[in-house]
N, C-alpha and C positions, 0 to 999 in steps of 0.2 A: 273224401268229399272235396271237390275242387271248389274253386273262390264263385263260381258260379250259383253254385249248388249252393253256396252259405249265403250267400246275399236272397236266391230265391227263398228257401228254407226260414229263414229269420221276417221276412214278408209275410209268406202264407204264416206264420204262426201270429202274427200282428193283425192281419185282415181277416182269418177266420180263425178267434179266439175259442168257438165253443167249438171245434172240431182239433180235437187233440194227432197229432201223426202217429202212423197204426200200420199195422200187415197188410196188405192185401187181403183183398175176401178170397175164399175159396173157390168161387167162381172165376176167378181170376187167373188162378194158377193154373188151369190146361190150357191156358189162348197165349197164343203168341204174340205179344205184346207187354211191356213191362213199362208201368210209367215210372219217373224219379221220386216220386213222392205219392202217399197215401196219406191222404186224412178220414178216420171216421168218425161220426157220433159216437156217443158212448152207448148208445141202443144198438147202435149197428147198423139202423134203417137209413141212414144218409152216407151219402161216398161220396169222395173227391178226389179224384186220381190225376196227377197235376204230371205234363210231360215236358223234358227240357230237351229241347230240339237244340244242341248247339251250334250242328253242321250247317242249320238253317234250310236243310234239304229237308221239304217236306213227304212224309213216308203217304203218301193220299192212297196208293193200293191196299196200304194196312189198315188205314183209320175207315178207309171206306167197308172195306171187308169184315174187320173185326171191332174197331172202333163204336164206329156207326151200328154195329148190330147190340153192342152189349149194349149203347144207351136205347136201342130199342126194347132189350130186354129183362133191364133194370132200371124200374122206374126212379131211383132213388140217387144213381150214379150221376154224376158232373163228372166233366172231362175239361181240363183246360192249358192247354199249350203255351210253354213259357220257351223263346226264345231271345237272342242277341239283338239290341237296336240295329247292327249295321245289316244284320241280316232280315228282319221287318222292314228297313227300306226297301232292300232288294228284293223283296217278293211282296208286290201290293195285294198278290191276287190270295194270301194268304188270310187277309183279314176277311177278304169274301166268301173264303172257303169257313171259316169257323162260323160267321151269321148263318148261313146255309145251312148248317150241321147242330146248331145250339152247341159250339163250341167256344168254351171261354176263350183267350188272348190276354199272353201278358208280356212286357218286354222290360226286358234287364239292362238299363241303362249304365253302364262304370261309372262310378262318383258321384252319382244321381239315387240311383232306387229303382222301384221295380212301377211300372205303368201300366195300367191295366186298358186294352183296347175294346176287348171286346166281352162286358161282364154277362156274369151267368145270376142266376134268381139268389147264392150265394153270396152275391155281392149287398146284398140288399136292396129293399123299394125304392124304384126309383122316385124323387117327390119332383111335381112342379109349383115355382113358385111365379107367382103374378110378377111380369116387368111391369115399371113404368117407360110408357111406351114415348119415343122420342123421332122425330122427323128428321131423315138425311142421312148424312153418313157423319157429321162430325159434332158430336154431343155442345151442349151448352157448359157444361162442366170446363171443357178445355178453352171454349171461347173465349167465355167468361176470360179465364185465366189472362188472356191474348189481347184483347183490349188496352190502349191507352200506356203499352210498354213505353219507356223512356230512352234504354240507353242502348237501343240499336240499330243499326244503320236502314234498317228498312220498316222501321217501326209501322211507315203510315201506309204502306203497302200493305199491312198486314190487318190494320184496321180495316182496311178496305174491302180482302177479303170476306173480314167476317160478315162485314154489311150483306154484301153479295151473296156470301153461302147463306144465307137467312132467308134470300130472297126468295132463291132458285130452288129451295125446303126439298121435298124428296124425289126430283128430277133428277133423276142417275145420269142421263148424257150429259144435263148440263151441269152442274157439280164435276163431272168429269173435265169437262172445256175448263170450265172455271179452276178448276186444280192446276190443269197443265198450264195453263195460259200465265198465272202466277207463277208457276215454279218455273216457269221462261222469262218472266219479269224477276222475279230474284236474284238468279242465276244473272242475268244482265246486269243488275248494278256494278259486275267488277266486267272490265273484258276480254279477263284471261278468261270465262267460263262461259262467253256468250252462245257458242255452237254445241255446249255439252247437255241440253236439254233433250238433243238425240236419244240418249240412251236409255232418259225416262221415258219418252215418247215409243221408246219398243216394247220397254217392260208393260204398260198401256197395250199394246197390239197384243202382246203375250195373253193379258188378261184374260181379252174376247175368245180367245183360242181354248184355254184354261177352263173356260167358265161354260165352251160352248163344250167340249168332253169330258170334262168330270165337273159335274154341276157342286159338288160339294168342297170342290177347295178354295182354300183360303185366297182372298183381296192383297193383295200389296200396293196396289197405288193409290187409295183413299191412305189405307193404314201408314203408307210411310211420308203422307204431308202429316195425318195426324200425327205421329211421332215426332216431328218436327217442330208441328204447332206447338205441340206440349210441353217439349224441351226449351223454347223460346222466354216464356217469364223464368224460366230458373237461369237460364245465362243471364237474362238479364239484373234477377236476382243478387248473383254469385258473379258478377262480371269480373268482378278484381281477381276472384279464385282462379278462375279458365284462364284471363289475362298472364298473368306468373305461370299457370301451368305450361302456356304454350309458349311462352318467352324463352322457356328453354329448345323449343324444335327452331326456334327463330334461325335463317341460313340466309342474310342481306336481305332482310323486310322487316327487322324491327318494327319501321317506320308505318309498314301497308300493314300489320297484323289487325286483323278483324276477326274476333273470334268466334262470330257468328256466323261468318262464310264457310268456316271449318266449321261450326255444326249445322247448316245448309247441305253442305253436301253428304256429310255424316250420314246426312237423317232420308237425304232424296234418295240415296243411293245402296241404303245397307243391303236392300233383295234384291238388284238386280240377277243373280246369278240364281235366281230361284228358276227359270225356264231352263237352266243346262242341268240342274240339281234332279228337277223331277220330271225329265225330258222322256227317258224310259217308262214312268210309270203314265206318263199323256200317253204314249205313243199306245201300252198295252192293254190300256183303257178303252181308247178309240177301236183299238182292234177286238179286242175280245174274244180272245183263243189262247188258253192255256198250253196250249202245244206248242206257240213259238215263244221265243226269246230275242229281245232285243236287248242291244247291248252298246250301252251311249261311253265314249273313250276320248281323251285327249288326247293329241299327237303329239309328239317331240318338236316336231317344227315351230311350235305356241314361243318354246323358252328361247329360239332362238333368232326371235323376231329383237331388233336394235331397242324398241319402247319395254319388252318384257325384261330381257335382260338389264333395263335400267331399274324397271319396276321393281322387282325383284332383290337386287342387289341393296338401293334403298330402303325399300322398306323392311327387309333383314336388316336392314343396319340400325334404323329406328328402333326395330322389337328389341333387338340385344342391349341399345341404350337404356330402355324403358325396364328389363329386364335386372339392369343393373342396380338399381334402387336410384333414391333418390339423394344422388350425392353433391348437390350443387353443381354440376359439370354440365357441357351444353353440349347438344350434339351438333356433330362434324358434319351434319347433310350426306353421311354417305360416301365423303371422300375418299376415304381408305374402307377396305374391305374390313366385313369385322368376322370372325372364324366363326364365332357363334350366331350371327347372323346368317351366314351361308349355310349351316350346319340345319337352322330352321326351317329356313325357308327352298328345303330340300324336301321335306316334311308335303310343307305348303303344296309343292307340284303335285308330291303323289295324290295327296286329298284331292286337289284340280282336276288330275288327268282322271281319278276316277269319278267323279263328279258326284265326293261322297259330304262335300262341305258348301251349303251355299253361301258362308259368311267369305270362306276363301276364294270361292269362283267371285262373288260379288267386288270384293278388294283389289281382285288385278284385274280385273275389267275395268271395272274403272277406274284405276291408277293408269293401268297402260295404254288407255284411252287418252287420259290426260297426257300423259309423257309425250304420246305419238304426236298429239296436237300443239303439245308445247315445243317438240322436236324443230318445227318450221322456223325459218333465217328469223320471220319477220315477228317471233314471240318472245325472244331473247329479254327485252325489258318485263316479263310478265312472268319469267320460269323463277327466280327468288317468292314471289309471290305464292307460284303452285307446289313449291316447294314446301314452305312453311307450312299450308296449308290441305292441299289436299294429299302428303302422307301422311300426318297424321290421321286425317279424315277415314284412309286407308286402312289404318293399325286397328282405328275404332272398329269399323265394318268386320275387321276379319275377327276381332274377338267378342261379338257380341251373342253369336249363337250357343247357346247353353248344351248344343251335344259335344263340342269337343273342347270345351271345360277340359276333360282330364287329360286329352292331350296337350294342354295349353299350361296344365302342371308343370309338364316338364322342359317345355319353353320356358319356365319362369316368368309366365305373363299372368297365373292364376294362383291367387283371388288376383283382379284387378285391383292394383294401385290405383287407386281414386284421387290419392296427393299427387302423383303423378301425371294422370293423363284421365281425369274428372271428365270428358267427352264421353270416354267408353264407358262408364259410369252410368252415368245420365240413358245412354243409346239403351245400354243392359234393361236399363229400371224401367221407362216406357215399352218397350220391347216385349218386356215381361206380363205386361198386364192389359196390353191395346188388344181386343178380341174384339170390338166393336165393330156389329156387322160385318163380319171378314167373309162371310158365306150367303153372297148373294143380300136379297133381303130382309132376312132373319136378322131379328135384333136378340143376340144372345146373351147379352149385359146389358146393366145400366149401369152407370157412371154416376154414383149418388154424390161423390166429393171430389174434387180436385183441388189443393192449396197448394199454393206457393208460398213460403214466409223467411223470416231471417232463419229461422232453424232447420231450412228445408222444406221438401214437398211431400207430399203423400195422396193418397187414392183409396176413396171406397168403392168396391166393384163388388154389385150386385148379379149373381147369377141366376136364371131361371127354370134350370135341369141341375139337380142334385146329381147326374152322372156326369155330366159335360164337367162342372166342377169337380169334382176328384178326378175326375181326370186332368184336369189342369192343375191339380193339386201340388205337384210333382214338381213344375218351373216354379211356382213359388218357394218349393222349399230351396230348390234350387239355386235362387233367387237372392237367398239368405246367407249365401255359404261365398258368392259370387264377387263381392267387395272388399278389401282393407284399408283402412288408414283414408273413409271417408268425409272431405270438410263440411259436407254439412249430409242431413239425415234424407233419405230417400223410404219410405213407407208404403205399404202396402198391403192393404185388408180386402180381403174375398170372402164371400157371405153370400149365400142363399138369399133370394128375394123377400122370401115371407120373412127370416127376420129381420129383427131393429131393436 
């Protein structure tokens, strides 16, 4: 039994407890097909034949043939296909092939657990519970929080919006103007960053694109002011903590540290790289024909552009710092090559050029966006500044996505140091539990609590589909496992609507 097989095996006996694993039925044994697992009742009258696709090559002439026939001809049988996460990326049309067929979906994440996509009547009744129903895209809960901040440089900017977002209530263009229009007003209080609201203003174009072929995916640019918003009273909170954490990336700007501009751009910028992440699965959405293949690649040319190779080089050299622990030492900004650094962010490309990470496409985009624009004669007083600031900003973005957690083990960047670099922290924590509204105009949480206090922040997230939530069950536990050596407490409770 391979490591596969134990992780699935130890799941199915935790999710379906009163179905002990068993032989095959007899009927089973002349067809050509063998699944990895059997579970029976102990009557016999219920089956569950569970198959591990590892190759990720789906067998469709067998399941159609034989598959498909046995659940016609066994009322009692479940079928449910358990494959690799990288391989459920790469085949979207696979979860349309299981609803089609009343075929279960489940996927085996490394260091994670097992995710179930697509449940069968095994999983149990689905419940609906009552939201409380809320206007707009950005809850009162985090408002609330945003109000009346003290120690940041754009504090009264920030009041302002919320008066506005109040105004504009569930108008989605204009909440949209109103988002950008601010995160160009923000971005402008420094002027190294005055021209880089470009890049929010595509991931925005992306959206219409997104939203006009696959109507069910997820929001990124309410969600990541909101992540912004929310992160805002806990710097302000915790200011002295970020203060010292970042004092160590300080490279000639002691003086200009703001540590709020570094989680500004943290927070605007963590999904950019979501349009190159799931460009293939837009493109065979819109199309809709299983017969072709599309197939989205990075070029080599990318690494040898003058702004990537700075990007790069730097921001390996940060990870290996931050990597190091936390030994009182400050970092070099990158002067000297660091082996372990180069060694990572070799890694990094492959993930890029296959466009299997968007927290990594996200981070050198926009680092070497910045680099490029700080490159000109006439920015030289402004690059100490975009130093300090938006690598770090960088390091957060590429570690915030909870799939490659276990490859970030062996970078030595996972659990995240929280004493260390408390931005990525923060990014993680909000990151993990913003669902609101991200599909269109479904309200699929409430947001019953938001606190910020001297011992931390936390959140009560009300869900109102008992399957959506187990199904997000996953990044919470996730979630848990994600942090060490954190200076103040970050919390987070998910609960069904009906109770309290």
């Amino acid at each position: 039994m391979n490591r596969y097989e134990r992780i699935l095996k130890e799941h199915l006996g935790k999710a379906y407890a009163g179905l002990p694993f068993a032989k095959g039925p007899k009927w089973l044994k002349g067809e050509r097909w063998r699944p990895t697992f059997v579970l029976k009742s102990r009557s016999g009258n219920r089956v569950l034949a569970v198959d591990l696709l590892l190759s990720g090559v789906m067998p469709r002439y067998q399941y159609r043939s034989i598959v498909c026939k046995l659940l016609a001809e066994h009322e009692d049988l479940r079928v449910v296909i358990a494959t690799l996460e990288e391989n459920y990326e790469r085949a979207p049309e696979l979860e349309e092939f299981c609803k089609r067929h009343q075929i279960g979906l489940k996927v085996i994440i490394l260091g994670v657990g097992v995710q179930t996509i697509v449940r069968t009547d095994l999983d149990g009744e689905e419940i609906r519970g009552k939201l409380e129903e809320e206007a707009g895209w950005f809850p009162k809960a985090i408002l609330n929080t945003v109000v009346g901040l003290d120690k940041l440089v754009f504090c009264k900017l920030l009041d302002t919006f919320v008066d506005e977002v109040k105004r504009v209530g569930q108008d989605e263009e204009e909440t949209r103007k109103l988002v950008l229009r601010t995160a160009d007003a923000l971005l402008a209080k420094h002027p190294s960053f005055k021209g880089n609201v470009g890049q929010f203003m595509r991931l925005a174009h992306f959206e219409n694109l997104l939203r006009f072929t696959t109507p069910a995916a997820s929001e990124h640019v309410f969600h990541s002011f909101r992540v912004f918003l929310a992160g805002c009273p806990v710097i302000n909170e915790f200011y002295g903590v970020f203060e010292d954490a970042h004092r160590r990336f300080c490279v000639g700007a002691e003086k200009s540290m703001c540590v709020e501009y570094a989680w500004l751009l943290t927070a605007l910028f963590h999904d950019i790289g979501r349009p190159k992440e799931y460009g293939e699965r837009m493109l065979l959405d819109e199309l809709d024909d299983e017969d072709l293949e599309v197939i989205v690649r990075g070029k080599n040319t990318r690494w040898s552009r003058t702004w990537n190779v700075a990007a790069r080089r730097i921001l390996g050299s940060l990870a290996a710092f931050v990597a190091s622990g936390n030994n009182g030492a400050m970092w070099d900004g990158g002067t000297i090559e660091d082996p372990e650094g180069v060694a990572t962010s070799e890694e990094w490309i492959r993930l890029y050029d296959e466009m299997r990470s968007h927290a990594v496409i996200s981070a050198f985009d926009f680092l070497g966006d910045i680099f490029k624009k700080a490159g000109a004669a006439d920015e030289r007083r402004h690059r100490p500044f975009v130093l300090t600031h938006a690598v770090p900003a960088a390091l957060c973005i590429l570690l915030h996505d909870w799939r490659i957690w276990r490859l970030a083990k062996k970078w030595k960047l996972f659990p995240v140091d929280a004493s260390i670099i408390p931005m990525a922290a923060l990014l993680i924590y909000l990151d993990t539990w913003d669902d609101y509204r991200r599909r269109g105009q479904e309200q699929r949480i409430f947001m019953r609590t938001y606190a910020v206090g001297r011992n931390g922040a936390s959140v009560v997230v009300e869900w109102g589909d008992s399957e959506e939530l187990q199904n997000e069950e996953i990044k919470y536990r996730a979630f848990k496992k994600a942090l060490k050596n954190p200076p103040f407490s970050l919390k987070i409770s998910a609960r069904m609507a009906s109770e309290r």
